[in-house]
N, C-alpha and C positions, 0 to 999 in steps of 0.2 A: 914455259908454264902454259895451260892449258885452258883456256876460256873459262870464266863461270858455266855453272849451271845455267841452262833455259829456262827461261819461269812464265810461266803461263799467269796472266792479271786481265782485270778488269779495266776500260776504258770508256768511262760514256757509256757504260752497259754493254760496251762491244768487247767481244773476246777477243783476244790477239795475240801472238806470240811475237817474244824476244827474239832473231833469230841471232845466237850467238855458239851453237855449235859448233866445237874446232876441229870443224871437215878438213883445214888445208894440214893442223899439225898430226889428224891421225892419218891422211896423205903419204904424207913423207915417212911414216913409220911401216904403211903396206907396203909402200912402193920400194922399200930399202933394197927389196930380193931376199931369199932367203938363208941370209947369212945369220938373223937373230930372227929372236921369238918373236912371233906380231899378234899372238892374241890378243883381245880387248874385251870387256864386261863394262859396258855399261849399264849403270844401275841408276834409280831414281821413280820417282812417281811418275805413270802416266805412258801411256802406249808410244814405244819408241819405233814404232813398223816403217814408218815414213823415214826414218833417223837411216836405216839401214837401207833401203829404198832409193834412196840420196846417194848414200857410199857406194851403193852397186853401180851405179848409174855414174856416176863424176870419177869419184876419188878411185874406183877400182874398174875403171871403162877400159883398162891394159892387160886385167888379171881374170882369167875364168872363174867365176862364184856361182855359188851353188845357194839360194834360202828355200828355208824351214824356218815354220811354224812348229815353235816348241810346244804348246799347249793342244793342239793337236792328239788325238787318241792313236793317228795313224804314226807318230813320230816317234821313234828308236832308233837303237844300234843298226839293225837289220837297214832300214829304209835310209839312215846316215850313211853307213857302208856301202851301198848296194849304189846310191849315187853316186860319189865315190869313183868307184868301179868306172861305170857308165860314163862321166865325164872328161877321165883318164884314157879311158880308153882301152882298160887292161883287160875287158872279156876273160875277166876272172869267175869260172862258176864252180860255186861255195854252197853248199844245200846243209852241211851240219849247223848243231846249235850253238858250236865252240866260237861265236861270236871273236872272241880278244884273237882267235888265231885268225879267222880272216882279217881282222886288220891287220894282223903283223904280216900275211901275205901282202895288204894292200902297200903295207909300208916298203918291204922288200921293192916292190915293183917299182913305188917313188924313189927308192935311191938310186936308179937305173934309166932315171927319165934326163931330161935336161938339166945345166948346172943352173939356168935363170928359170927353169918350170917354179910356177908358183899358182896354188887355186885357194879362193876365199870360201870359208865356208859362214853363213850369214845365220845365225838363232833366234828369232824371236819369241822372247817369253821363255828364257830357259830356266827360267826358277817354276815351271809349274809344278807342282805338287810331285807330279808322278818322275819327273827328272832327276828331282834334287833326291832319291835315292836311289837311282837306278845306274847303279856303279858300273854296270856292263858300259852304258853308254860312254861313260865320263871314260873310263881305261879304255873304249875301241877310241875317242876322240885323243883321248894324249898319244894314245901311238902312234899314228897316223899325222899327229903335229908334230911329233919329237923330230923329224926329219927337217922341220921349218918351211920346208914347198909348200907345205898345207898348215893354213892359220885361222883361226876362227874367229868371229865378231859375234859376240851374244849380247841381248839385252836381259835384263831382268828390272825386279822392284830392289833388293836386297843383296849386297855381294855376296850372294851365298852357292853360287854354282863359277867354276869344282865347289864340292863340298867340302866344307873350312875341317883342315884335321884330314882331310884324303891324300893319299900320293897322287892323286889326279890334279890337284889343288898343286901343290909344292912342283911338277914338273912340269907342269902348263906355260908357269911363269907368266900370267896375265897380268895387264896393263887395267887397273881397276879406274875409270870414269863414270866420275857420279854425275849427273845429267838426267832434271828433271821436265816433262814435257807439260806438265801441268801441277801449276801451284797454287794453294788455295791464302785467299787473303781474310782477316778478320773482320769482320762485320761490320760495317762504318760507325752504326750505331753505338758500339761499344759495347751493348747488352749482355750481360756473363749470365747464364742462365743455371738455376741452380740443380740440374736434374742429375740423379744418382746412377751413374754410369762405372761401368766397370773395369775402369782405365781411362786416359788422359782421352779427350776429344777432339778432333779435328774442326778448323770452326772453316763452314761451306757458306755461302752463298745460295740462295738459291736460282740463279741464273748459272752457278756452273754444278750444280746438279742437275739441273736440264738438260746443259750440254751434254751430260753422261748418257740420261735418260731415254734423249732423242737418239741416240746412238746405239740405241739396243734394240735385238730382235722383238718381236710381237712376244716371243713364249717368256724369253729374257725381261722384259717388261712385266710382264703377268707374274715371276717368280721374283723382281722386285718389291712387285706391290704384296704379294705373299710376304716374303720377309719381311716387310715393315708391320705387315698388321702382328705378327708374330713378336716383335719388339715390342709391337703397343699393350697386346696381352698380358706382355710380359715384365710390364712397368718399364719400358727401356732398360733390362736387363739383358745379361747375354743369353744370345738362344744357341742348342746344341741342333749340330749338322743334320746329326740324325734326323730332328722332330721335324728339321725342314724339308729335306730330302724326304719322308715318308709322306710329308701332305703333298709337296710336289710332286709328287708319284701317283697321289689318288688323285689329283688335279689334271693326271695326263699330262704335266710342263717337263715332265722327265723320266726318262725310263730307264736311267743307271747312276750312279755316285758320281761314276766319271762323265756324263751326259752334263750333271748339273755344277761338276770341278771348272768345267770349261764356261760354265755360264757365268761361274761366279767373280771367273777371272778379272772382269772387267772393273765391279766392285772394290775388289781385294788392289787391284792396278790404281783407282783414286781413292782409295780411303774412306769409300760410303763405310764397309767393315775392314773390320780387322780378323783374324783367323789365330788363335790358339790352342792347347792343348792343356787340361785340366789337368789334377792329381790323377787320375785314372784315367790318363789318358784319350779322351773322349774329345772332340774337335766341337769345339765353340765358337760362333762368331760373337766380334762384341760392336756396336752402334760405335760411330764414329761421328755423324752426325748429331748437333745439337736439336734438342728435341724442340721448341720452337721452329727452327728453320724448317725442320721436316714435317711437322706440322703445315705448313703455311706453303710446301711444296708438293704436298696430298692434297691441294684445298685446292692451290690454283691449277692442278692436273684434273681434278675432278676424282680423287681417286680415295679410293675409303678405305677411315682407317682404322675400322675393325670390321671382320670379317661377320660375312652373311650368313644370318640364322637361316638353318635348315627346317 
């Protein structure tokens, strides 16, 4: 059996983590060689970059790895494969768009290398928006693992990459660990706050809101505190993607959808929001923060929370 989940808590006001990651049982699963499958997804709340950081470093310091930053705009098929290549060492050059065939050359090539060759391929953040339907990707990555030499370690928030319902998903045969890197505790106070939200709430603290906080770019910050005053306008209802993205656009914090996909990842990673999709399809974020707490974490930031008349 495989260790609990990680949980990120409060101590004395000091953050700290659990450290109970079972690095030695997914050890023994890379190092088998590649007789069986050794994909792994781990999923849970909270930036697992360090999780995989660790693995390259310890648990796979035998086996050549390759990381990628899944949320990334430069991240695809093309830039997957193309590593790949270059690692192996197969000075394969590939210029068409028939992506799934240059893997299947790449694959060709692996079943031609050593019987112990094995390379890890490491994903951070593979659930980002533009991943989870970018099916090219998901079929160059199962061919190129159907061989078992090549195995991949992805993290996400949600077991949802392969895509549940894909042949990508079904011939992967991923080892699914849930494993969270930050977990939020209930308010010592007890306080149930009665505010009209559009889905269940996440109850934060405001010292691990900070933590987040302090962790974000200057623009990331400024298109925080946009969001929030956007919530406030909005009676803590949920606001649609669009109306944010257009003011964060006349704000100069963004100068494309997928500019501000990437910003928002962090967000969407501890549960400040949530992200769904209306009857008509239109992308909504909804407050996941109790309105009290954010309240009184706009106050002690100094940060306002409604927007400046013009």
């Amino acid at each position: 059996m495989m260790a609990p989940e990680r949980q990120f808590h409060e101590t004395d006001e000091v953050l700290c983590y659990d450290r109970n990651f079972p690095y030695t049982e997914l050890g023994v699963i890379f190092n088998t060689g590649p007789f069986i499958y050794r994909n792994v997804v781990i999923y849970g709340i909270g930036d697992k970059k360090e999780i995989l950081e660790n693995l390259q470093r310890d648990q796979l310091s035998k086996i050549p790895s390759i990381f990628f930053e899944g949320s990334s705009i430069r991240f695809g098929a093309r830039q997957l494969l193309d590593a790949v290549n270059e690692e192996c060492g197969f000075d394969i050059v590939y210029t068409k768009n028939d992506l799934v065939k240059y893997a299947e050359i790449i694959k060709e090539n692996l079943e031609k290398t050593e019987k112990t060759f094995s390379l890890a391929l490491l994903i951070n953040n593979c659930d980002y928006e533009e991943l989870l339907y970018d099916t090219t990707l998901q079929d160059c990555l199962t061919t190129i693992c159907s061989t078992k030499k090549i195995f991949f370690i992805a993290t996400c928030t949600h077991p949802l990459f392969p895509s549940p319902g894909s042949s990508a998903r079904e011939e992967s045969r991923c080892y699914f660990l849930k494993f969270s890197t930050f977990k939020y505790l209930e308010c010592e106070d007890g306080d149930d706050d009665d505010m009209d939200v559009d889905g269940d709430e996440v109850t934060h603290k405001i010292q691990s809101i900070k933590v987040v906080y302090d962790s974000l770019t200057p623009n990331t910050k400024k298109l925080f505190t946009l969001m929030m005053q956007l919530f406030v306008k909005n009676n803590f209802k949920s606001i649609f993607s669009d109306d944010l993205f257009s003011q964060a656009r006349d704000e100069f914090l963004v100068s494309s959808i997928t500019v501000m996909q990437e910003m928002m990842t962090e967000f969407l990673d501890h549960e400040i929001v949530n992200r769904h999709h209306d009857s008509a399809g239109k992308v909504k974020f909804i407050l996941k923060i109790k309105k009290n707490v954010l309240i009184d974490f706009m106050e002690s930031e100094g940060l306002e929370l409604e927007e400046e008349e013009e």
